[in-house]
Biopython code that builds the backbone (N, CA, C, O; Angstrom):
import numpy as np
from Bio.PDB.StructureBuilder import StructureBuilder

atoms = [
    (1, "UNK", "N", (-17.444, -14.407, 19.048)),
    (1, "UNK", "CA", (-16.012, -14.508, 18.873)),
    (1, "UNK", "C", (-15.540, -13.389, 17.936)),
    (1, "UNK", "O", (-16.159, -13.229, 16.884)),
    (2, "UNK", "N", (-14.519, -12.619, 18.225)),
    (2, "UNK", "CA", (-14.257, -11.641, 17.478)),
    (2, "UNK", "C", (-12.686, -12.214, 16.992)),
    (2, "UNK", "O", (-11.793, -12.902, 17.487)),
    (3, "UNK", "N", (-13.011, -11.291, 15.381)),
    (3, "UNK", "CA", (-11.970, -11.845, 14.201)),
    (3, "UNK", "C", (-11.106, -11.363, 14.564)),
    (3, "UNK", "O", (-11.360, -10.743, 15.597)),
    (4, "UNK", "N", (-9.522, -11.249, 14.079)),
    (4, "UNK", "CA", (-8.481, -10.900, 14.046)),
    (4, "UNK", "C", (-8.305, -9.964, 12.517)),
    (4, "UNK", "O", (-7.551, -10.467, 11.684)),
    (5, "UNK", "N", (-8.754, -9.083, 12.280)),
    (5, "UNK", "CA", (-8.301, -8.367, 10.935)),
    (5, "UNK", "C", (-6.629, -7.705, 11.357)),
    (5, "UNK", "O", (-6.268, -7.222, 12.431)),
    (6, "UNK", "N", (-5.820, -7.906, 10.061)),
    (6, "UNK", "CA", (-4.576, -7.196, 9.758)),
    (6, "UNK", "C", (-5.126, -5.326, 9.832)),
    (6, "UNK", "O", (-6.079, -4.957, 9.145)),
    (7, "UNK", "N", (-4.604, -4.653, 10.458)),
    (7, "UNK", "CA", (-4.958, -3.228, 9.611)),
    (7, "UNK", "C", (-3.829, -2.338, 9.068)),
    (7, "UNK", "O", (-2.791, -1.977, 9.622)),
    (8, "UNK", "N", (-4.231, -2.118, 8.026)),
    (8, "UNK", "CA", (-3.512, -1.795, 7.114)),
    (8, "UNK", "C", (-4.292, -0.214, 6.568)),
    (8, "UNK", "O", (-5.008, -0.082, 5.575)),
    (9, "UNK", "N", (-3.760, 1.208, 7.871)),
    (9, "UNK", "CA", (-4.264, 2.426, 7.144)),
    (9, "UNK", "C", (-3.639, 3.361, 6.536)),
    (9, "UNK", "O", (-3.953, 4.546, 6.424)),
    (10, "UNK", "N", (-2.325, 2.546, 5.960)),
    (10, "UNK", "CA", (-1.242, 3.944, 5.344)),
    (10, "UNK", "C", (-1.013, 3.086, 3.892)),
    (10, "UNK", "O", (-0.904, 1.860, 3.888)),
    (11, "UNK", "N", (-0.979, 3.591, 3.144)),
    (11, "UNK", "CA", (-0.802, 3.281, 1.836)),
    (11, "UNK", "C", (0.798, 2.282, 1.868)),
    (11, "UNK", "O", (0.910, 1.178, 1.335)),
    (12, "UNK", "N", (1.929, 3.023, 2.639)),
    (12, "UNK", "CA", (3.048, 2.290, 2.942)),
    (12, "UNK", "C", (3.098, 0.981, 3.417)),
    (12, "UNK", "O", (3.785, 0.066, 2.963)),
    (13, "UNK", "N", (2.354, 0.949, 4.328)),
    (13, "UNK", "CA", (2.205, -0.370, 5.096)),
    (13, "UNK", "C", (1.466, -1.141, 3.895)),
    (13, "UNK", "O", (2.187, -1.905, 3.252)),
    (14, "UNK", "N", (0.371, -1.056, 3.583)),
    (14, "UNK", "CA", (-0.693, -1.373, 2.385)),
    (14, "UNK", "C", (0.446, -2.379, 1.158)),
    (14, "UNK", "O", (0.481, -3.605, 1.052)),
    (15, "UNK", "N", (1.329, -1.267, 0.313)),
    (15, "UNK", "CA", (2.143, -1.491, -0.477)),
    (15, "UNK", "C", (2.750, -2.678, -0.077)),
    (15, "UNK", "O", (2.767, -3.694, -0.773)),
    (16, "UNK", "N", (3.376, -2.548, 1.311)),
    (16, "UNK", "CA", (4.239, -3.675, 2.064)),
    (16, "UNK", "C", (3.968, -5.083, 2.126)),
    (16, "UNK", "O", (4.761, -6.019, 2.020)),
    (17, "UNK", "N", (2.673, -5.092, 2.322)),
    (17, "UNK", "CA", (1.735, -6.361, 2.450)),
    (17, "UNK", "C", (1.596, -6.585, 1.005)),
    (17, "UNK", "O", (2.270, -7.532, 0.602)),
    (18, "UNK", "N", (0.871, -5.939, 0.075)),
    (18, "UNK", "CA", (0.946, -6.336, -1.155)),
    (18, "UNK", "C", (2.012, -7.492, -1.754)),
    (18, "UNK", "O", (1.843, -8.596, -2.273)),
    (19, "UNK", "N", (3.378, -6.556, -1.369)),
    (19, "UNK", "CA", (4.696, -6.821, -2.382)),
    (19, "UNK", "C", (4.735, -8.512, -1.406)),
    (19, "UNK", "O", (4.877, -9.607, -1.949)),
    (20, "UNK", "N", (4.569, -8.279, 0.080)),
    (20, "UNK", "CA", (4.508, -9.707, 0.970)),
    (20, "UNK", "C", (3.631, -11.207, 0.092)),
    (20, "UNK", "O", (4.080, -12.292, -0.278)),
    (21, "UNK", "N", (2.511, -10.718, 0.033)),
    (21, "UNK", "CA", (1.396, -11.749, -0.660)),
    (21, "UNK", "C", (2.333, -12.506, -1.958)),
    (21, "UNK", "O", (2.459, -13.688, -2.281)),
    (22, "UNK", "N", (3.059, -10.888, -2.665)),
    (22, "UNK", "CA", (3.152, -11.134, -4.207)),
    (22, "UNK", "C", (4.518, -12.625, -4.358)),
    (22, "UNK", "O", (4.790, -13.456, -5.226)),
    (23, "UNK", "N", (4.990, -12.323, -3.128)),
    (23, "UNK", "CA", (5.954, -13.071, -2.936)),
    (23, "UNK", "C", (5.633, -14.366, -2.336)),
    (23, "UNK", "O", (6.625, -15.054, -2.096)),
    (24, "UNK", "N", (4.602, -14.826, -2.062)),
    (24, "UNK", "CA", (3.839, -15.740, -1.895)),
    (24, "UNK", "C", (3.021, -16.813, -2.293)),
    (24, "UNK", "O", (2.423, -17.760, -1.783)),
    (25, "UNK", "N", (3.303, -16.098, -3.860)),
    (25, "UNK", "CA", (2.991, -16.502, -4.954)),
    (25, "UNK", "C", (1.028, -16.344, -5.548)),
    (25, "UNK", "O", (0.555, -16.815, -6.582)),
    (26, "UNK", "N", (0.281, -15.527, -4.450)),
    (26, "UNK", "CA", (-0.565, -14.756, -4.596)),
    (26, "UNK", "C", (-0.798, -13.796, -5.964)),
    (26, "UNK", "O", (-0.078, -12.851, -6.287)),
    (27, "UNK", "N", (-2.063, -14.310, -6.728)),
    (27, "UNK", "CA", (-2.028, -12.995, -7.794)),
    (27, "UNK", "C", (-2.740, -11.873, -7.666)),
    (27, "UNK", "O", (-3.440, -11.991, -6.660)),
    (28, "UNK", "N", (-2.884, -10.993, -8.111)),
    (28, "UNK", "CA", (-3.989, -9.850, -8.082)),
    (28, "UNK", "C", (-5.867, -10.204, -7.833)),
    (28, "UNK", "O", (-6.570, -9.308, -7.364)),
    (29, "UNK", "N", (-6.407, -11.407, -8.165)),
    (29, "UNK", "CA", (-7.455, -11.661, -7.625)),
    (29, "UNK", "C", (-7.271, -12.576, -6.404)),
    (29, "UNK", "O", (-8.254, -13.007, -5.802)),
    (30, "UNK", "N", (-5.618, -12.965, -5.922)),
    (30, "UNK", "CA", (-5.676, -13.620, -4.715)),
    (30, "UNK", "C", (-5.689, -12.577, -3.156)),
    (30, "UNK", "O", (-6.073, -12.669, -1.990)),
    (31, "UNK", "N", (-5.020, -11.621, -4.036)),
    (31, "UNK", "CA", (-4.302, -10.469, -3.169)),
    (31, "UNK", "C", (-5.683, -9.360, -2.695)),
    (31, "UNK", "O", (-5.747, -8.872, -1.566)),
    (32, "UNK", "N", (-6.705, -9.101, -3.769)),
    (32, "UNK", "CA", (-7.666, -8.265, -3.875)),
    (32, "UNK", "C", (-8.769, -9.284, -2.475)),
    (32, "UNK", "O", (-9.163, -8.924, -1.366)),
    (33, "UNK", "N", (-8.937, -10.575, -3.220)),
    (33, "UNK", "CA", (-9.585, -10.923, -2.109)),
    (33, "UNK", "C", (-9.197, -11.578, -0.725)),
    (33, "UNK", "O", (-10.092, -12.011, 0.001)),
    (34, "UNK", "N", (-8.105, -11.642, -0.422)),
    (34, "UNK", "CA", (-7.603, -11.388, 0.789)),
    (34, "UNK", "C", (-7.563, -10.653, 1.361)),
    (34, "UNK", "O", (-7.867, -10.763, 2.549)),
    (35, "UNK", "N", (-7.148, -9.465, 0.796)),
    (35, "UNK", "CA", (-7.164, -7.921, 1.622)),
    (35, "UNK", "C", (-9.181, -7.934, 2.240)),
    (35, "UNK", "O", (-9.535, -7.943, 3.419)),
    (36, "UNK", "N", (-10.001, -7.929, 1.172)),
    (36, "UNK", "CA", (-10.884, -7.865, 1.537)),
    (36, "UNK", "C", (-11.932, -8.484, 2.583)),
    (36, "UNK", "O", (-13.039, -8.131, 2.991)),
    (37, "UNK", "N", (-11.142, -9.488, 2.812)),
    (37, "UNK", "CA", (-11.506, -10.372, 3.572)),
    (37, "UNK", "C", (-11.127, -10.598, 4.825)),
    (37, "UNK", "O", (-11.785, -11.153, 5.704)),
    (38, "UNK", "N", (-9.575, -9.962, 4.924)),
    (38, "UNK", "CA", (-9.038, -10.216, 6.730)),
    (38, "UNK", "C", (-8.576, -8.606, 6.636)),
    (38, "UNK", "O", (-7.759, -8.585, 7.557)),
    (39, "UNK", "N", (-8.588, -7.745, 6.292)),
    (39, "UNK", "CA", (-8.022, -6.555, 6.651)),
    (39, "UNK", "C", (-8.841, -5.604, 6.562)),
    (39, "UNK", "O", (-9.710, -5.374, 5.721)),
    (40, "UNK", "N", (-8.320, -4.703, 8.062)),
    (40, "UNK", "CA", (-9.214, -3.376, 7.911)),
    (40, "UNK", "C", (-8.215, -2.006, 6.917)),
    (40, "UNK", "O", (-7.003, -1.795, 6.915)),
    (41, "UNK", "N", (-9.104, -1.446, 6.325)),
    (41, "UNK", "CA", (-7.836, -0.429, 5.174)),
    (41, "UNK", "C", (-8.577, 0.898, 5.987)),
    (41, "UNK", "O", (-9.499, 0.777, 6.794)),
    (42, "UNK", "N", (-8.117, 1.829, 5.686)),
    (42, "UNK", "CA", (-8.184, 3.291, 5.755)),
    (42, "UNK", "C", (-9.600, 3.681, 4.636)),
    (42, "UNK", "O", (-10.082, 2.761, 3.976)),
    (43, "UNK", "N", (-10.067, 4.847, 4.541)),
    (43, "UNK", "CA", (-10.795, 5.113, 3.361)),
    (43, "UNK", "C", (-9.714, 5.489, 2.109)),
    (43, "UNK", "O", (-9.785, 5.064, 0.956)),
    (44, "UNK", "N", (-8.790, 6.322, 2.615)),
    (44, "UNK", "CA", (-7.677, 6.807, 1.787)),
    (44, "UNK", "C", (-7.180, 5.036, 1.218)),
    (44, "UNK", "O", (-7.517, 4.706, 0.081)),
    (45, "UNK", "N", (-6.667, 4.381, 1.794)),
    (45, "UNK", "CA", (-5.955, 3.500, 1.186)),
    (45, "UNK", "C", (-7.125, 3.166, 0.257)),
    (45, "UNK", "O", (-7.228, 3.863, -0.753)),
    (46, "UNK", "N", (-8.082, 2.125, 0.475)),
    (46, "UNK", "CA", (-9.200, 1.665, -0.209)),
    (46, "UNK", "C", (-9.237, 2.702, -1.116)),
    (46, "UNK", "O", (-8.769, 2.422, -2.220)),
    (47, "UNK", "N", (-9.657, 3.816, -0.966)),
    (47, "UNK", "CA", (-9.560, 4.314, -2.303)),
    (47, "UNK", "C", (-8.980, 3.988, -3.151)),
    (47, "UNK", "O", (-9.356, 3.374, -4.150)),
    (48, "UNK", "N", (-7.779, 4.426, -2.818)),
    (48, "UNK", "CA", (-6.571, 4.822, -3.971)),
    (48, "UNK", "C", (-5.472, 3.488, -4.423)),
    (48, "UNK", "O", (-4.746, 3.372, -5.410)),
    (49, "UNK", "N", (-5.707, 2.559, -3.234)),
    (49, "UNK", "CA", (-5.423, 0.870, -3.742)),
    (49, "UNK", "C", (-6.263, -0.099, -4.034)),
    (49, "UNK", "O", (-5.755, -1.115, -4.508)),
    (50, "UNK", "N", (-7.867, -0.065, -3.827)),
    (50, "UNK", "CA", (-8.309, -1.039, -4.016)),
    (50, "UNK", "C", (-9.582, -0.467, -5.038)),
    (50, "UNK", "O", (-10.200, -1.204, -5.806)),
    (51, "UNK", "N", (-9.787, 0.737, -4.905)),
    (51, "UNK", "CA", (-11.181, 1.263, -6.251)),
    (51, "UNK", "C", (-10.156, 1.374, -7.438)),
    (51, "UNK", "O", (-10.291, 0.855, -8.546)),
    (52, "UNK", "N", (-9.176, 2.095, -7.029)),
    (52, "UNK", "CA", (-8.506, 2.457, -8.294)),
    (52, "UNK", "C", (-7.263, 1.139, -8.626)),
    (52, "UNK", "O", (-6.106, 1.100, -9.044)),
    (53, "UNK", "N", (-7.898, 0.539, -8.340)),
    (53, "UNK", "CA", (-7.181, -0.742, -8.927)),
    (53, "UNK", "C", (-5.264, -0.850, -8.919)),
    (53, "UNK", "O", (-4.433, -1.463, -9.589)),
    (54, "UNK", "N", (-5.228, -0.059, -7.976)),
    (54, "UNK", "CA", (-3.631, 0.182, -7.911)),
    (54, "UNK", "C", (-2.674, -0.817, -7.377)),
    (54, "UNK", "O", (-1.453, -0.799, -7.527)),
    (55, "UNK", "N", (-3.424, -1.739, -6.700)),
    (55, "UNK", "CA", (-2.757, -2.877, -6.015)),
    (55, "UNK", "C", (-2.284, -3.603, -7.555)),
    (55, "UNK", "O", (-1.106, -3.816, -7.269)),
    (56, "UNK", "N", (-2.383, -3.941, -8.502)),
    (56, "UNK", "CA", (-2.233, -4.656, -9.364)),
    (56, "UNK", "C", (-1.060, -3.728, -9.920)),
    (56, "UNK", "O", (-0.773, -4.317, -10.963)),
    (57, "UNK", "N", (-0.412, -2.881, -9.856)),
    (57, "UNK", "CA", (0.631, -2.160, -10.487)),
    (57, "UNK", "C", (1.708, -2.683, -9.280)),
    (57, "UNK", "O", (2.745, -3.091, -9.803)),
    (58, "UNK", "N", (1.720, -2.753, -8.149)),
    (58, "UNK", "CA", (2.749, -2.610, -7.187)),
    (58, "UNK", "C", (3.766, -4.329, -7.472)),
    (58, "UNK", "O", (3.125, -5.379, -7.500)),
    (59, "UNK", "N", (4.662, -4.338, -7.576)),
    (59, "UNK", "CA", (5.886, -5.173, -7.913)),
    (59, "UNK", "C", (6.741, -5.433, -7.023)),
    (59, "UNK", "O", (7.283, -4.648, -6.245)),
    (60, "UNK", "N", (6.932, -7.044, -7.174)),
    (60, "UNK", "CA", (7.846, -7.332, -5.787)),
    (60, "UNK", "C", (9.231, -6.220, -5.964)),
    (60, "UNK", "O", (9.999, -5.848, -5.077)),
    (61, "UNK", "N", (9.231, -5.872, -7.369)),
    (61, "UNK", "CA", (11.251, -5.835, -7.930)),
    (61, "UNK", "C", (10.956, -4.171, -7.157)),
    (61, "UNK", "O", (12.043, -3.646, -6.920)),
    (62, "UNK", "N", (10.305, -3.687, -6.928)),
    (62, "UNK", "CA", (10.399, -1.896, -6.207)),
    (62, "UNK", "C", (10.306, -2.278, -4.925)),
    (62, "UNK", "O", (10.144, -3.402, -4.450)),
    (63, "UNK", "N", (10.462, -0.906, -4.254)),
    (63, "UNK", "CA", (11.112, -1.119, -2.513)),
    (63, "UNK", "C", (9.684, -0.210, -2.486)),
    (63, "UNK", "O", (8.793, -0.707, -1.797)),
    (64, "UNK", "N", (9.385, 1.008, -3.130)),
    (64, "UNK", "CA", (8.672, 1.860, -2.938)),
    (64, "UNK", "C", (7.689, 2.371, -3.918)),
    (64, "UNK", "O", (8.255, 2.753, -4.942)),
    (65, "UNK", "N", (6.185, 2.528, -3.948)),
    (65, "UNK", "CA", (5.347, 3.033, -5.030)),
    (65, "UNK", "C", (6.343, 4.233, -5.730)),
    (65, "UNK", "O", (6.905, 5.093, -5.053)),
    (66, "UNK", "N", (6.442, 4.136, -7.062)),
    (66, "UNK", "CA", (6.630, 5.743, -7.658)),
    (66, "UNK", "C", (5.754, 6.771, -6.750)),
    (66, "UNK", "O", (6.338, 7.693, -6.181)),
    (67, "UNK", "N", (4.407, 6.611, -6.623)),
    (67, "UNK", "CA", (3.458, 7.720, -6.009)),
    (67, "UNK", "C", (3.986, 8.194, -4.309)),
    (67, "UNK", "O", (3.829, 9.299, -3.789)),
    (68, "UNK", "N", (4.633, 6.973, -3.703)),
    (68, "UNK", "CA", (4.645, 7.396, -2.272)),
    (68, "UNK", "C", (6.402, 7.816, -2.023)),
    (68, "UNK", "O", (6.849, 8.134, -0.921)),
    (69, "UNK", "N", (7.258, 7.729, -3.332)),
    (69, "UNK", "CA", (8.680, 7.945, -3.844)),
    (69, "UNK", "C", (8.459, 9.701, -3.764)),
    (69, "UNK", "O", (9.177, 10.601, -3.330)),
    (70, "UNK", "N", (7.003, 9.680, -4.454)),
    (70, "UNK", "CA", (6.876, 11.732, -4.981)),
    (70, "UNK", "C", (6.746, 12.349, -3.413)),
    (70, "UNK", "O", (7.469, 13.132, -2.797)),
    (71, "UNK", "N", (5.404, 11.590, -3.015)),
    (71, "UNK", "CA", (4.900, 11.951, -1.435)),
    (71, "UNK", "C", (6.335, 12.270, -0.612)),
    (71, "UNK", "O", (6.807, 13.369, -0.321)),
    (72, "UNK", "N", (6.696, 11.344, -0.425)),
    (72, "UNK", "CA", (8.138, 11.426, 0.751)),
    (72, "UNK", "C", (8.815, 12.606, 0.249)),
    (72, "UNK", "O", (8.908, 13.608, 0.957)),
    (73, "UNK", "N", (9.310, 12.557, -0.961)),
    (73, "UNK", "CA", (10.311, 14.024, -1.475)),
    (73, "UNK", "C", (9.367, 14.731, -1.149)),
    (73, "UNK", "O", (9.442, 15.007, 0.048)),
    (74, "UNK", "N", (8.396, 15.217, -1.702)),
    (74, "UNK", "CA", (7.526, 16.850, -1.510)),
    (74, "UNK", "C", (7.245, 16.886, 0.225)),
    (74, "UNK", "O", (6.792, 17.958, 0.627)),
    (75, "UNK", "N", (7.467, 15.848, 1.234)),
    (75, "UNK", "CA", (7.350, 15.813, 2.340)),
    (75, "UNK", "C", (8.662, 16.320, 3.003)),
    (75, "UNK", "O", (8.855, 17.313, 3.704)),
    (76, "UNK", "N", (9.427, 15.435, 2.615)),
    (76, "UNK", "CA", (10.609, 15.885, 2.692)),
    (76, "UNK", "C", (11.201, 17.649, 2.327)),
    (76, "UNK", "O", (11.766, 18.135, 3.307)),
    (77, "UNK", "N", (11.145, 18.393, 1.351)),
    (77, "UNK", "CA", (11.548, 19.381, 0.916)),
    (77, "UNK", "C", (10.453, 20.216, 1.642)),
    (77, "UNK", "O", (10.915, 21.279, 2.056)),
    (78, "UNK", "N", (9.071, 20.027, 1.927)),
    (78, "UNK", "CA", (8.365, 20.719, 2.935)),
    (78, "UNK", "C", (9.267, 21.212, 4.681)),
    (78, "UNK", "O", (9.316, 22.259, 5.326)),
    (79, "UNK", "N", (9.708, 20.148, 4.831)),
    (79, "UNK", "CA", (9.636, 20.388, 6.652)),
    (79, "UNK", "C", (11.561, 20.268, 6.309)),
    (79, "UNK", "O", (12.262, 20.310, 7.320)),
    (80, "UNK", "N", (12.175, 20.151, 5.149)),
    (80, "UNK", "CA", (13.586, 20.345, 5.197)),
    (80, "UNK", "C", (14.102, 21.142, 4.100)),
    (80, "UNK", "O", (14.857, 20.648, 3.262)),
    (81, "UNK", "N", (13.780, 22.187, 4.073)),
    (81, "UNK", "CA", (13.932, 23.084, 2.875)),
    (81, "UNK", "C", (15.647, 23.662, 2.491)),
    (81, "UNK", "O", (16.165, 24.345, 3.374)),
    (82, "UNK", "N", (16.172, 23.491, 1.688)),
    (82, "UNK", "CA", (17.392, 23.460, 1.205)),
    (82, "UNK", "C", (17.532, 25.108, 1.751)),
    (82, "UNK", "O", (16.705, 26.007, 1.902)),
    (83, "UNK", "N", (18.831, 25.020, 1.936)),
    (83, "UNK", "CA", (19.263, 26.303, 2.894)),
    (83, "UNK", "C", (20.321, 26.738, 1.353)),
    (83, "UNK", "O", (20.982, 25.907, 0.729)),
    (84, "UNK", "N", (20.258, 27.716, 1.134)),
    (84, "UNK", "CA", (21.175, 28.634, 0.034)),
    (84, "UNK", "C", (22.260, 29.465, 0.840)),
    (84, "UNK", "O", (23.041, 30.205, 0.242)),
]
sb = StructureBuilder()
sb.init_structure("model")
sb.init_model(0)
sb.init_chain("A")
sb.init_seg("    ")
for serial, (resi, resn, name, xyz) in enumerate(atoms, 1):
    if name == "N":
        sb.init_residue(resn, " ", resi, " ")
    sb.init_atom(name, np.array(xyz, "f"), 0.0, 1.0, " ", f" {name:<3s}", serial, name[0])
structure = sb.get_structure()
């Protein structure tokens, strides 16, 4: 019988689910071992949300990580560069 894992390989989506759980009334060792348990992550995400312990910073009260706030602008000003 094969499981049903959530996958979760963009840090955005990742965040999303987080702030979901947090509102669920889930804490940081409910949230850590849930993820680990029904979801497939990215290496990038796992890294950078679950080694580096970053899931425990993310807050229902933000829409968006500060880190993926920087990403989008420097993404943004890449492929839409202000015209003078």
């Amino acid at each position: 019988m094969e499981e049903y894992l959530i996958e979760l390989y963009d840090r955005f989506s990742f965040d999303n689910f987080v702030r979901l759980l947090l509102k669920e009334g889930f804490d940081s060792e409910d949230i850590f071992n849930f993820i680990v348990n029904n979801c497939k992550l990215s290496t990038l995400v796992f890294q950078e949300r679950i080694e580096n312990e970053y899931y425990k910073q993310i807050s229902i009260d933000e829409t968006m990580s500060d880190d993926l706030k920087e990403l989008r602008q420097d993404l943004f000003y890449k492929y839409f560069p202000r015209k003078n």
